[in-house]
Phi, psi and omega in degrees: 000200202290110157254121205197155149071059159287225158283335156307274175326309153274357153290343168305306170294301166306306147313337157269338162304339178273300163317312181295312228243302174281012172268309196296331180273006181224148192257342147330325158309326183256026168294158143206162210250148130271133189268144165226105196311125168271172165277024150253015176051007197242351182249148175239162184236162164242113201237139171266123180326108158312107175252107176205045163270151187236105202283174172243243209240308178276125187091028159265157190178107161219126175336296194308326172290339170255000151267141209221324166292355174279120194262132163252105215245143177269117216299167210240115170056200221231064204254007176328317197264334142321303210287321188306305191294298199299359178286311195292344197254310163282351145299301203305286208305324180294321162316295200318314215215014170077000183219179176247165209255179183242087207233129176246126206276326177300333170280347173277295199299311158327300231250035170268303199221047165254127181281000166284041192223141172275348175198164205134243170211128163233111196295192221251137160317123158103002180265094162282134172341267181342307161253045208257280190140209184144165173259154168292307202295356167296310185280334181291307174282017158267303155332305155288333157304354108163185187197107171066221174291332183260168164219160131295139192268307175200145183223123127011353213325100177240163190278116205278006176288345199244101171333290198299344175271340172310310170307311165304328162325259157344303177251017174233000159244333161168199184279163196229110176287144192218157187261132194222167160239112211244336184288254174008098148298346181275029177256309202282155182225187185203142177220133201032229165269016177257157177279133166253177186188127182219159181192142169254341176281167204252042205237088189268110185277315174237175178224112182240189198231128178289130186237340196195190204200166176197099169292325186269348135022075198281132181319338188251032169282353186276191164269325172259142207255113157322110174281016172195182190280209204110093163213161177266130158280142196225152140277122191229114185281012163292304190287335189087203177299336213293340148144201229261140171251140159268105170292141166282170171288359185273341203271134179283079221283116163307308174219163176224138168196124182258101174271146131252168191222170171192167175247026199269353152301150180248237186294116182266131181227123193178126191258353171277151163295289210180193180260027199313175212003340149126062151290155173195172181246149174207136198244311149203244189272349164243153132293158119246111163236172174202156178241119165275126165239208225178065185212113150327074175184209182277089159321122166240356188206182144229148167219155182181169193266158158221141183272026174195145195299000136154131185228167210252162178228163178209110193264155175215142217220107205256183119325143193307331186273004166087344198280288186284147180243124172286317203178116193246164153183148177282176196193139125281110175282072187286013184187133188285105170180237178225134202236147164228101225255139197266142162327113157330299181244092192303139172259151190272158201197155194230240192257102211206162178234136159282119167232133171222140192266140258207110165272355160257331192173148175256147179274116196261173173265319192075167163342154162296137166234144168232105186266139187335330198199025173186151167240149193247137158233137187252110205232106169238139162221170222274150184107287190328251182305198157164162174197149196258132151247111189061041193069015193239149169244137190251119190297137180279011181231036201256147199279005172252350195321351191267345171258332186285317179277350177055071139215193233215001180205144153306111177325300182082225164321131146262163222249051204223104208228132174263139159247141176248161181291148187279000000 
């Protein structure tokens, strides 16, 4: 995913941010010039492009005309990708539940990359935050262990060849952050006061938020040329306020993810960083794996990830010893990301293990990664995980599990987080 906007690059951004603000101030801009040969060859006329398209109702769609409180606010150092997720995390939450939540995105980047944690992500000695970069799945596996009042909920995986579910996306769950290529000015154009913006390399830099759409968009509005009309309305937290980008629908998007976030959760209980390269297990035609925890109160949800475009589970819910059976229930994993699946019923539960059983592969944290300019570590202890082989259940932190499961990396954690009731 996105590693991006060290030093180069954000200066690139601040030039491009430099650039919005003196392009707003000359109406030249949105000009163009043409020569027209007279029969002395020597006078030329000047004519300015006209923009005066208007969309109408069909095949259009922006987030921003029914939330009238979606603020477009400008990201701080090289925070593009935060800013992209929490737009997304707050439509969503605003569609859901009618107001917008107050999520301060420089306190998401603290509780992202603060070395007071034993596991997660941690940048490189000499590396400011601030200005580091990041990925959205970063935020999903940080986010879900909660954050203040809120959690993530569900995060999205979407494919970005397929328009229609992006769209689809957008406008029944919230805005979709995506990976672009945003530095290279000779890609941007202007329609009226907004930047449009197509490109064919695949040299992604930034991160902005799909908020809306225009099918009917004319192709020949880009600066680089479209083959066909079309464009996604974007936030782009570089420009800020300064109004809506139009991608075409020709320019090729590194990821598309759609977070939701809510607040209707207590307590989170959960031993993974996360699901980083989409690791699993798979044991034979079912998985079963569980995580035991050690909390008094109202179960109300679970959550975990899945690592295939959709497989069906089956949670259950024992005494820490495995001995008593609590509670069951059937689930459909209907998308590649991260799920939070809610209880029929909350159970009251002290010291209990969540176990679910998994039909394509169960989801793991996996190893420690040492990434250029950050490292994801991975912290398990005994006790914790477990998955059952040949009917027995076995701690994932026992010195043969990589033989035992015939695989090739330590499992660590499984991926399996209790929500308790507020």
């Amino acid at each position: 995913m996105k590693k991006l906007l060290i030093i180069s690059l954000l200066l690139a951004n601040i030039l491009s941010v430099c650039s919005c603000s003196d392009n707003n101030t000359s109406s030249d801009k949105f000009t163009e010039t043409t020569t027209a040969a007279e029969t002395t060859a020597e006078t030329t006329t000047k004519e300015k492009k006209v923009y005066d398209y208007v969309h109408g109702e069909d095949g259009y769609y922006n987030i921003a005309d029914e939330i009238s409180d979606f603020k477009m606010e400008t990201q701080k150092g090289g925070t593009c990708w935060i800013y992209a997720g929490v737009a997304g995390m707050g439509t969503a939450y605003a569609k859901k539940y009618g107001s917008y939540p107050s999520i301060d995105q420089l306190e998401l980047l603290d509780i992202t990359y603060i070395n007071e944690k034993n596991e997660g992500f941690f940048p490189k000695e000499s590396f400011d935050p601030k200005e580091l970069g990041g990925w959205q799945w970063m935020l999903t596996e940080t986010l879900t262990n909660g954050f203040g009042d809120y959690v993530i909920d569900s995060s999205v995986i979407l494919d970005v060849k397929d328009r229609e579910a992006i769209k689809k996306a957008v406008k029944n769950r919230g805005g979709v952050a995506i990976g672009v290529n945003d530095t290279d000015e000779k890609y941007k154009g202007w329609f009226g006061q907004y930047y449009t913006l197509n490109y064919s390399k695949k040299e992604f830099d930034h991160d902005i938020t799909i908020i809306g759409y225009d099918d009917h968009f004319p192709k020949d509005y880009f600066k680089e040329p479209a083959s066909e009309d079309g464009a996604w309305i974007c936030y782009n937290s570089s420009l800020g306020s300064a109004g809506f980008f139009y991608v075409s629908y020709c320019a090729p998007l590194e990821y598309g993810i759609s977070h939701s976030v809510t607040d209707k959760y207590g307590d989170i209980l959960s031993y993974d960083a996360g699901n980083e390269e989409d690791k699993y297990i798979k044991t034979g035609e079912w998985t079963n794996t569980a995580n035991v925890f050690h909390k008094s109160g109202k179960l109300a949800a679970v959550g975990t990830y899945n690592d295939f475009d959709e497989q069906n589970i089956k949670i259950q819910v024992y005494s820490a010893d495995f001995k008593d059976i609590l509670y069951t229930q059937d689930a459909v994993l209907d998308y590649h990301g991260f799920h939070t699946i809610e209880l029929d019923e909350p159970v009251d539960v002290t010291d209990f293990a969540v176990v679910i059983s998994y039909e394509k592969g169960a989801p793991v944290e996996g190893e420690d990664i040492d990434y250029d300019w950050v490292d994801y570590k991975t912290v398990s202890e005994s006790g914790q995980s477990f998955v059952s082989i040949d009917g027995n259940w076995k701690d994932t932190t026992d010195s043969d599990i990589k033989k035992a499961l015939n695989i090739t990396f330590e499992p660590n954690n499984c991926c399996i987080k209790a929500l308790f009731a507020k």
